[in-house]
Every structure is written in C-alpha cells, then in structure tokens.
C-alpha positions as CSV (number, residue, x, y, z in Angstrom):
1,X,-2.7,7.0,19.3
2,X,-6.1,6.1,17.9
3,X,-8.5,3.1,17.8
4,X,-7.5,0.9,14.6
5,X,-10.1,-0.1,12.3
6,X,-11.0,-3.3,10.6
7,X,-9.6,-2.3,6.9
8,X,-5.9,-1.2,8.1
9,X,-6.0,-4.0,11.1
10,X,-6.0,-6.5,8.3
11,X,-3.6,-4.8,6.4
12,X,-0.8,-5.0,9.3
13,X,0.2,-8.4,9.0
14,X,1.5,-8.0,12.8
15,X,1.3,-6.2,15.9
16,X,3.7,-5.8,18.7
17,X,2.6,-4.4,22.7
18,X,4.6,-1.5,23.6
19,X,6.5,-4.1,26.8
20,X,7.2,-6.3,23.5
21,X,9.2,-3.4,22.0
22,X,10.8,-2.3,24.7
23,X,12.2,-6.0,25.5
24,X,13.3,-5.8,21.7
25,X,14.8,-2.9,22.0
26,X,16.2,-3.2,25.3
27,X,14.7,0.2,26.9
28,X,11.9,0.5,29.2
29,X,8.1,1.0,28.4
30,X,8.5,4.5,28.9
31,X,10.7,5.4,26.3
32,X,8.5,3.4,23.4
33,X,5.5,5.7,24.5
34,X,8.2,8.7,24.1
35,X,9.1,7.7,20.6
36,X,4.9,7.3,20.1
37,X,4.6,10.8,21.4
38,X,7.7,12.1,19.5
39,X,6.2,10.3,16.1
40,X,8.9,7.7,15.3
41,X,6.4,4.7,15.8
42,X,2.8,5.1,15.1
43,X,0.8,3.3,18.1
44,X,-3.1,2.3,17.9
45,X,-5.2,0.7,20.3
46,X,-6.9,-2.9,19.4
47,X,-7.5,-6.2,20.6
48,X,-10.2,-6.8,23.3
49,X,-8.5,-4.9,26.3
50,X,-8.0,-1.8,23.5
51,X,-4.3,-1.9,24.3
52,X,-1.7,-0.1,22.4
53,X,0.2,-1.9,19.5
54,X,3.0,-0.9,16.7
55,X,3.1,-2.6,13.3
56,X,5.9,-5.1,14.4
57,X,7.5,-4.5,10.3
58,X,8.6,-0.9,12.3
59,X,11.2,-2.7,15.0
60,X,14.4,-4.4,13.6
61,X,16.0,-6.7,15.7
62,X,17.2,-4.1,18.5
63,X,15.9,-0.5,16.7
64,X,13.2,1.2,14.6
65,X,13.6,0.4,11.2
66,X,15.6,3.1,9.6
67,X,13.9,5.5,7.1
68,X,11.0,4.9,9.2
69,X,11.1,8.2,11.1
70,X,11.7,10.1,8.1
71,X,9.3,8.4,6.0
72,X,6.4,9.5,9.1
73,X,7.6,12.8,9.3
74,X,7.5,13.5,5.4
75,X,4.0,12.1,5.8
76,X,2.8,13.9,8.8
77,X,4.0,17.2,6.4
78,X,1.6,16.1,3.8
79,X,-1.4,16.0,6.2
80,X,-2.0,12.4,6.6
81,X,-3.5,11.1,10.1
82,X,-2.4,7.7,11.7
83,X,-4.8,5.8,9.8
84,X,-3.8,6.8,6.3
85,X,-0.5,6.8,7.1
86,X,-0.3,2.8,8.0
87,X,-3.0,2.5,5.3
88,X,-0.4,3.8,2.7
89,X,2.7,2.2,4.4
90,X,1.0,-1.2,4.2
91,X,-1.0,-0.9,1.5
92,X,1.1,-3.4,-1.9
93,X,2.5,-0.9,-4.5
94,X,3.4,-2.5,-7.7
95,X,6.1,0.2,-8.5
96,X,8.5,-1.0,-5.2
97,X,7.1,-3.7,-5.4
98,X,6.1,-4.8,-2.1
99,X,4.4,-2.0,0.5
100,X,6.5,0.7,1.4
101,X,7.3,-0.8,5.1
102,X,8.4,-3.9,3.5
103,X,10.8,-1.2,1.3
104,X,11.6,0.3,4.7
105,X,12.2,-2.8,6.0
106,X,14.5,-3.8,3.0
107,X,16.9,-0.8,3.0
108,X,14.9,0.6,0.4
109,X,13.9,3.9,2.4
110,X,15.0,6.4,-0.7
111,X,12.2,4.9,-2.5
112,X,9.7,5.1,-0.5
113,X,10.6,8.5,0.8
114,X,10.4,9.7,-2.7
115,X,6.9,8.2,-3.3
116,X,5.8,9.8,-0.2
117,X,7.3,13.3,-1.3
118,X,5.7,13.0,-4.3
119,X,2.2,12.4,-2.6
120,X,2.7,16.4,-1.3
121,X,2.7,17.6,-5.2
C-alpha cells in the first residue's frame, strides 16, 4: 500500500474505498485488505484523508476481474513496484488496443499476460 502520485492518479480513471468493494463483493472490509495483503488488488492511499483505494476497472460486478491476479503476480516476478505496475496496467497500448486493465476487463487476460511476460526478457 503506498501514497499514489499525481501521474498514475490521473491515469486511473476511477477509484473505489476498500467498504465500496466489500459491498460489491459482498464480503466484509477485512477480507479486501487480505486480498491487498495477499496481492490480488493493488491498494494506494489518496484523497485528502490519505485513505486506501483500488482502481475500480479491478472489481467486476461481484469479483476481481479475472486475469487480474495472474497478470500482478507475473509482474511482481518481473520486479515492478505498485506504482509501475498500475502505471503499465493503465497506461493505452496501441497493440491491445486499449490499456491492459481495459484487456483484463474485456476477457482479454492472455494478451495481456503475454505482454507482461514478455516485459521479463
């Protein structure tokens, strides 16, 4: 969980509290900081009282958006912090097209995964 910064806070076209996703998802508040602290949602902390928000393109309906876990862990591998990873997830690539959470989002995970293994080589 780290402080978000200007350049990937207007990337993120939107943010969701961690009580917003659990009332999505139908669990309680304790279990979206578990999936945080187990790396299946990437948290930061913005807004004036610094609290903790997801991308809201990571929640689908009543679950995480599938690929999503994956897709973090393969980047986590490669080395990339937080930051870079939301910067790369929500950054446009022309070759999707669209940003790879929109991919996600889309049922395109296998592309994106295969993007973010190639960012290892």
């Amino acid at each position: 969980m780290t402080e978000i910064d200007a350049k990937i806070d207007a990337l993120v076209p939107a943010w969701l509290t961690l009580p917003d996703i659990a009332e999505q998802l139908g669990v309680e508040v304790t279990r979206v900081r578990q999936l945080v602290k187990e790396g299946q949602l990437i948290a930061v902390r913005r807004g004036e009282n610094r609290a903790l928000h997801v991308p809201a393109a990571f929640i689908d309906g009543d679950r995480v958006v599938k690929g999503l876990t994956g897709t973090l862990t393969l980047l986590r591998d490669d080395g990339f912090t937080d930051e870079e990873m939301l910067e790369w997830l929500f950054t446009p690539d022309d070759t999707l097209p669209g940003t790879p959470a929109q991919a996600l989002s889309e049922n395109r995970g296998t592309e994106v995964k295969r993007r973010a293994q190639a960012l290892a080589v």
